[in-house]
Backbone as CSV, one residue per row, in Angstrom:
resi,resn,N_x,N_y,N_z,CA_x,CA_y,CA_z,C_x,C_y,C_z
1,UNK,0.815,-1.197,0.000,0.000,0.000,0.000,0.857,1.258,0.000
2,UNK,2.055,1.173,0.630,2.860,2.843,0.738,2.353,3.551,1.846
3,UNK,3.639,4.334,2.127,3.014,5.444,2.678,1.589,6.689,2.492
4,UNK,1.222,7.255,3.441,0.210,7.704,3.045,0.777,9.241,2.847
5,UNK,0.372,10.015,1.863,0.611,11.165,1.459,-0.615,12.103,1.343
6,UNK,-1.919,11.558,0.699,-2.994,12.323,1.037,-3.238,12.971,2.767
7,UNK,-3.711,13.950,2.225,-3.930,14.533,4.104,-5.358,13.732,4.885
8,UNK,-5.129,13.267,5.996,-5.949,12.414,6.417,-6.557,13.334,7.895
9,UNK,-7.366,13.446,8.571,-7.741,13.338,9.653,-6.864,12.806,10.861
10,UNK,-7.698,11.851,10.522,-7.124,10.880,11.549,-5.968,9.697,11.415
11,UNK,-4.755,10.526,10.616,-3.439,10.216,10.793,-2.834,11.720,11.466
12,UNK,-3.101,12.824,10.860,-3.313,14.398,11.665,-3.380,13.322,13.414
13,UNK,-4.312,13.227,14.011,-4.801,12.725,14.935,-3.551,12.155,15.600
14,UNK,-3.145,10.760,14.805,-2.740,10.108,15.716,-1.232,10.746,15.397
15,UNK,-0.505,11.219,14.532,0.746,11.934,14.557,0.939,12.690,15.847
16,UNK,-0.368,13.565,15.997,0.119,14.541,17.029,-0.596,13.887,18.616
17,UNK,-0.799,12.912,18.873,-0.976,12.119,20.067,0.203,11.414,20.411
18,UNK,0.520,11.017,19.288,2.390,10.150,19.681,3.284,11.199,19.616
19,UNK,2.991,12.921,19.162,4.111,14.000,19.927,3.639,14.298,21.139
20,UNK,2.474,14.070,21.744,2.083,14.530,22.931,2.737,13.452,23.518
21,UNK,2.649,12.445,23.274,3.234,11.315,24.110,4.905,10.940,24.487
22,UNK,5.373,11.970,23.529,6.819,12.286,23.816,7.533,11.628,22.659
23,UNK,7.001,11.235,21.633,7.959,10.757,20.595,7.988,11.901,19.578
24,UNK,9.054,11.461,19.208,9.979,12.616,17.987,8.962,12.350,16.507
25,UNK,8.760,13.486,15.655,8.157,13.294,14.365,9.397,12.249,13.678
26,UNK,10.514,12.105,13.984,11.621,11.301,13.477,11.042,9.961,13.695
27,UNK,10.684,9.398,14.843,10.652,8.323,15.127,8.744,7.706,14.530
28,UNK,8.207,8.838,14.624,6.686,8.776,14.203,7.056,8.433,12.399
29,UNK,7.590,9.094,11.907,7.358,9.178,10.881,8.240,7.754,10.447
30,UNK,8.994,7.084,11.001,9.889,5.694,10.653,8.814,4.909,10.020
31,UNK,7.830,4.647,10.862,6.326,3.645,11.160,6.440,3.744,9.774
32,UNK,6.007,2.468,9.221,5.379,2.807,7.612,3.978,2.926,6.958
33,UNK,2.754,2.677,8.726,1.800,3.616,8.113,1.533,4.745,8.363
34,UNK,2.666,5.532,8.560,2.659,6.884,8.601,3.081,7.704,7.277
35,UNK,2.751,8.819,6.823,3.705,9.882,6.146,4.733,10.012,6.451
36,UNK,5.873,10.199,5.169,7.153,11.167,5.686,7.033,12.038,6.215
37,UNK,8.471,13.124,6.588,8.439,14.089,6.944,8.000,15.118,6.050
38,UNK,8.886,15.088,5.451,8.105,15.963,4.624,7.053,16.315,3.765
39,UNK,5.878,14.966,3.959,4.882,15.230,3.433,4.208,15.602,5.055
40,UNK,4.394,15.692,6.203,3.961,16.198,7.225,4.105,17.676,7.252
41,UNK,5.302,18.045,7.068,5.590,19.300,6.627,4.460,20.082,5.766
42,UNK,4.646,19.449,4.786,3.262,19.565,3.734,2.456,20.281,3.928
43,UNK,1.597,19.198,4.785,0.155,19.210,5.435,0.347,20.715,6.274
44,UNK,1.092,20.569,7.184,1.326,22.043,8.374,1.172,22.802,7.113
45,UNK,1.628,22.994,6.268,1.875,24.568,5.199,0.113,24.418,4.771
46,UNK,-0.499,23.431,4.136,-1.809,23.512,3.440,-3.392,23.643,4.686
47,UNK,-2.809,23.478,5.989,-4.109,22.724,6.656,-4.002,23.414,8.113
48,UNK,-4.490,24.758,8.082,-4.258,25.552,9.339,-4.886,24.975,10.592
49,UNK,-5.807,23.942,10.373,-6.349,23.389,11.681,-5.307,22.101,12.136
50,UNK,-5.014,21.435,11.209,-3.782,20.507,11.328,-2.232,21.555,11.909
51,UNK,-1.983,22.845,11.331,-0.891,23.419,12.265,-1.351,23.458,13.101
52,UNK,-2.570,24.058,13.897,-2.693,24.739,15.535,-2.992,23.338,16.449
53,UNK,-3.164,22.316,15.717,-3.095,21.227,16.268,-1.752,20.727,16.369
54,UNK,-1.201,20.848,15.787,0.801,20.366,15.524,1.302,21.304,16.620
55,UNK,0.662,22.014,16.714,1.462,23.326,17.593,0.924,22.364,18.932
56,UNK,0.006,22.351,19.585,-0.243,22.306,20.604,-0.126,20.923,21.176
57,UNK,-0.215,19.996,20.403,0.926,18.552,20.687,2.244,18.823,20.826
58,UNK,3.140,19.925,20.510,4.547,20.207,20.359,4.951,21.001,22.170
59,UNK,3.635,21.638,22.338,3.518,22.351,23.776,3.407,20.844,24.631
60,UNK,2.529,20.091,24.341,2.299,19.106,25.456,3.827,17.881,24.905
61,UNK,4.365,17.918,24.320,5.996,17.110,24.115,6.763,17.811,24.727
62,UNK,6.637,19.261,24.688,7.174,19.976,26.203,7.324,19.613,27.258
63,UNK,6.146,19.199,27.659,5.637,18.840,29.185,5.936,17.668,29.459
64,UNK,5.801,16.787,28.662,6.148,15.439,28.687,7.791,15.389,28.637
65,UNK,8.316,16.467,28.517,10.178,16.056,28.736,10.142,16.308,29.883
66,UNK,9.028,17.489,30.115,9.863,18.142,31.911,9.598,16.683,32.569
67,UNK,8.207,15.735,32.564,8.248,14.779,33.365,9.343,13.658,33.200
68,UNK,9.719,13.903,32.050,10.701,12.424,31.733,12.061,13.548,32.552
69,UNK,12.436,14.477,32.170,13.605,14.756,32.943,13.558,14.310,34.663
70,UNK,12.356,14.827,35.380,12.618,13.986,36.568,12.520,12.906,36.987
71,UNK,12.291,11.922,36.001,12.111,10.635,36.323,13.838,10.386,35.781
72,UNK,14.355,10.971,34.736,15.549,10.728,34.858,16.599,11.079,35.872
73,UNK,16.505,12.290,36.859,16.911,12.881,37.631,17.161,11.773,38.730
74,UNK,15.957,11.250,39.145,15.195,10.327,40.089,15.762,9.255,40.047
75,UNK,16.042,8.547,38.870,16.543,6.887,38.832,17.810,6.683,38.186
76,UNK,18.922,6.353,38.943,19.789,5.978,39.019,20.252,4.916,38.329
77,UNK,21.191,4.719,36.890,21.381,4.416,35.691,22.570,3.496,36.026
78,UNK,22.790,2.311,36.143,23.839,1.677,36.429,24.163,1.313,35.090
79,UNK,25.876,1.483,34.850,26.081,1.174,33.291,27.514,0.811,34.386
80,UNK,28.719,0.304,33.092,30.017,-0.175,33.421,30.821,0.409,32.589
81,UNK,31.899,0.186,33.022,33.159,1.335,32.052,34.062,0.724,32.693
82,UNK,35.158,0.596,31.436,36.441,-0.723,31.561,37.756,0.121,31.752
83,UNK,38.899,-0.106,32.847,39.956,0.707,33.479,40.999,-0.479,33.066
84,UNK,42.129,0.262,32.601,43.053,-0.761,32.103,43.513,-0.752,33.691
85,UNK,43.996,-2.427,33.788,44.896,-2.499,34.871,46.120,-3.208,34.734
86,UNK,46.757,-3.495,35.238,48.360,-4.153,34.865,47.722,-5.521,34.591
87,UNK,46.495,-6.347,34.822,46.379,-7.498,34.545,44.993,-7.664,33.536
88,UNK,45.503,-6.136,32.690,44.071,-6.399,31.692,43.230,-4.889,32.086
89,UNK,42.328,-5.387,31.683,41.078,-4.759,31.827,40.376,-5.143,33.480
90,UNK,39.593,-3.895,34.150,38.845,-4.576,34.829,38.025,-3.438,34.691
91,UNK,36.528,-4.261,35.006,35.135,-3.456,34.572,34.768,-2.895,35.783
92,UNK,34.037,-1.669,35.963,33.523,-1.220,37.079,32.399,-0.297,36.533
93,UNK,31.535,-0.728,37.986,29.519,-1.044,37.981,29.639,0.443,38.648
94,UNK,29.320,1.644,37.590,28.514,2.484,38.822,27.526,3.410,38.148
95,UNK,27.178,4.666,39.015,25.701,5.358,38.153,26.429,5.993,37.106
96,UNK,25.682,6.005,35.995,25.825,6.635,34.767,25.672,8.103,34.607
97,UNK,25.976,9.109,35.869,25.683,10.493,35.947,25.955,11.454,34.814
98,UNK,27.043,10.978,33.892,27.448,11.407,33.033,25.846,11.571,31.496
99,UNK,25.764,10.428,31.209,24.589,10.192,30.748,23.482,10.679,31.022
100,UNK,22.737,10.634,31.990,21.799,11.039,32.709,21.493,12.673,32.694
101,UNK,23.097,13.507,32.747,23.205,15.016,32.798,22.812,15.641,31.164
102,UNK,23.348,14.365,30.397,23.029,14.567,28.856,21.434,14.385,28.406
103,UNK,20.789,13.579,28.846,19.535,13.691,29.067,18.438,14.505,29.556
104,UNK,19.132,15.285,30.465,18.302,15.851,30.781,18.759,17.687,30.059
105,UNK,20.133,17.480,29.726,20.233,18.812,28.720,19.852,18.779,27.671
106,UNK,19.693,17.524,26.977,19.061,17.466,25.573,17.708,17.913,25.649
107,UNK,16.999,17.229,26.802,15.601,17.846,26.811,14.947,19.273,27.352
108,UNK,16.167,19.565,28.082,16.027,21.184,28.457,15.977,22.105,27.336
109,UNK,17.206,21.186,26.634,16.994,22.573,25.384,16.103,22.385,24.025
110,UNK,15.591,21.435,24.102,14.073,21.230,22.944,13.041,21.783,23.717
111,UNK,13.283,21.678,24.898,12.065,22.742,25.673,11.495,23.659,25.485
112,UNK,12.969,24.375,25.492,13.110,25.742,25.447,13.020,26.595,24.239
113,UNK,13.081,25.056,22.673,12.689,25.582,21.482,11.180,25.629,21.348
114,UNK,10.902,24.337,22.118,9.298,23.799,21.449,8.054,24.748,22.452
115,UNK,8.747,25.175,23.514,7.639,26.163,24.523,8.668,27.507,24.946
116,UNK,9.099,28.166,24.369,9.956,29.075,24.842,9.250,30.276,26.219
117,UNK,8.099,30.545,25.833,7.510,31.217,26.982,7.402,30.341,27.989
118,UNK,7.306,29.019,27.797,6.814,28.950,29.357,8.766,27.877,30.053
119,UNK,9.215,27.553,29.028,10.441,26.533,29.258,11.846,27.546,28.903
120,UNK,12.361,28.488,27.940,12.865,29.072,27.814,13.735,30.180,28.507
121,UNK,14.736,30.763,28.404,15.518,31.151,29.682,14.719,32.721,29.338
122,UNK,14.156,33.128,30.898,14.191,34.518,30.608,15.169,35.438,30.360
123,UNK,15.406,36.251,29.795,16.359,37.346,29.440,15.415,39.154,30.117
124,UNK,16.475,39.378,30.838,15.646,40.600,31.125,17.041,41.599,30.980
125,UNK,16.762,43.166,30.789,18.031,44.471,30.610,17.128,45.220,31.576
126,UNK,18.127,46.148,32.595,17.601,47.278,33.218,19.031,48.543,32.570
127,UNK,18.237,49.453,32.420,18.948,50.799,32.268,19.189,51.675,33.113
128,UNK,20.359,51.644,33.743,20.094,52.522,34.959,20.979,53.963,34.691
129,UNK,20.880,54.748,35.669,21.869,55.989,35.701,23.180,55.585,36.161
130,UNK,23.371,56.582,36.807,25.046,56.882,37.657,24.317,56.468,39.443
131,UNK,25.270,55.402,39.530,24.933,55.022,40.812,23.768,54.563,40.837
132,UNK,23.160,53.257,39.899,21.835,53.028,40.012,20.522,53.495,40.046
133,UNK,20.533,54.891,39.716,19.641,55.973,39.970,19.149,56.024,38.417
134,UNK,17.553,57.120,38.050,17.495,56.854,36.946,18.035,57.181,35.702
135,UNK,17.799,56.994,34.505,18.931,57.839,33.547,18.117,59.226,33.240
136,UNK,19.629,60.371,33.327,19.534,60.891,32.899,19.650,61.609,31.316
137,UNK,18.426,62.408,30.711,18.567,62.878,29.154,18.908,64.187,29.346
138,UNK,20.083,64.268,28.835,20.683,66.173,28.802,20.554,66.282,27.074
139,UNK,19.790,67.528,26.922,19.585,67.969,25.481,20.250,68.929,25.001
140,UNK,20.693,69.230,24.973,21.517,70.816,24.560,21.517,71.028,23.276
141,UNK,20.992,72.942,22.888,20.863,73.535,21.701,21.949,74.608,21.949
142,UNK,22.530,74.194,20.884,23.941,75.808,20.476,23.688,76.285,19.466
143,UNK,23.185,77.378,19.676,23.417,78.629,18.541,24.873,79.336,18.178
144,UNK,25.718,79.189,17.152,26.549,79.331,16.804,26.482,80.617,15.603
145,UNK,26.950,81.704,15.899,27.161,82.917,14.557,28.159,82.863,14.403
146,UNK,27.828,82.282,12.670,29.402,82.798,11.770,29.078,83.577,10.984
147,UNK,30.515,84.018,10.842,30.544,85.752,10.416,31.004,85.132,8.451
148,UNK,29.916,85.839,8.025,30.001,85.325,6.829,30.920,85.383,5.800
149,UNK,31.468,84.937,4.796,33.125,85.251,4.153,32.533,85.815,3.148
150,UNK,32.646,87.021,3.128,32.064,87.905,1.896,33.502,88.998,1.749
151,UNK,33.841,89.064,0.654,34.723,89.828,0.039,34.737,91.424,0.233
152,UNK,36.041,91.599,0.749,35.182,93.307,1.310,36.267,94.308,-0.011
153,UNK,35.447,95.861,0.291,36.117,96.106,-0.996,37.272,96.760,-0.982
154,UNK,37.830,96.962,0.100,39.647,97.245,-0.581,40.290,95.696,-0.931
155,UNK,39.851,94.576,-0.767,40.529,93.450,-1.465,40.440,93.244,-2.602
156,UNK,39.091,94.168,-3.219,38.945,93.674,-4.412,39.963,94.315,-5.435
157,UNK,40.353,95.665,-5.034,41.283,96.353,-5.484,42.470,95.568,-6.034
158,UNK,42.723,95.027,-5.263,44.079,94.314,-5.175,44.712,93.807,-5.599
């Protein structure tokens, strides 16, 4: 049968229930009764009720990292990593903190793309004066007379 490329409903539907659910359009779109990407793409450009729906599964894949980040935070990842020793190799069992810190930065910062108001770093500027006080605006107008270069007449003589 192929992939599906016509715009459907209820593939719309279930695309953006498996981003609410925390999977990647990468991994949605593998499935082979799904659309590619870029016929998903597509659809978002032709089907404004299908974007504000894409949008707001992309807000709740937000939410669904913040919970997966503390469950990653929370559970303790035992992996092994091999130390040469004078008689070889020997393996040693401990938490995977290293990993775990990558996990949870990867998902901080899709956060912060996919919900920037509410996951995103605030940025704020204050303008202040001299000594924290407020700023001051000094305007100043100069009136300047120049004396005009006009030829006087004993030079012209000359």
């Amino acid at each position: 049968m192929g992939r599906p490329s016509e715009f459907s409903q209820d593939i719309a539907d279930a695309i953006c229930e498996r981003l609410s659910d925390g999977q990647s359009l990468r991994m949605i779109c593998a499935a082979s009764d799904m659309p590619s990407a870029s016929t998903v793409f597509r659809w978002l450009q032709q089907h404004s009720d299908f974007r504000e729906q894409y949008a707001r599964a992309r807000e709740a894949q937000a939410d669904h990292m913040a919970e997966e980040i503390l469950a990653i935070a929370d559970t303790p990842q035992e992996g092994e990593r091999r130390e040469e020793s004078a008689d070889g190799y020997k393996v040693i069992r401990e938490d995977m903190l290293g990993h775990r810190r990558l996990q949870v930065d990867a998902r901080k910062w899709l956060m912060a793309r996919m919900a920037p108001k509410k996951y995103g770093d605030k940025v704020t500027s204050e303008v202040t004066g001299a000594d924290g006080g407020p700023v001051e605006v000094v305007g100043r107008i100069e009136r300047v007379i120049v004396k005009p270069n006009v030829p006087r007449a004993e030079d012209a003589d000359g």
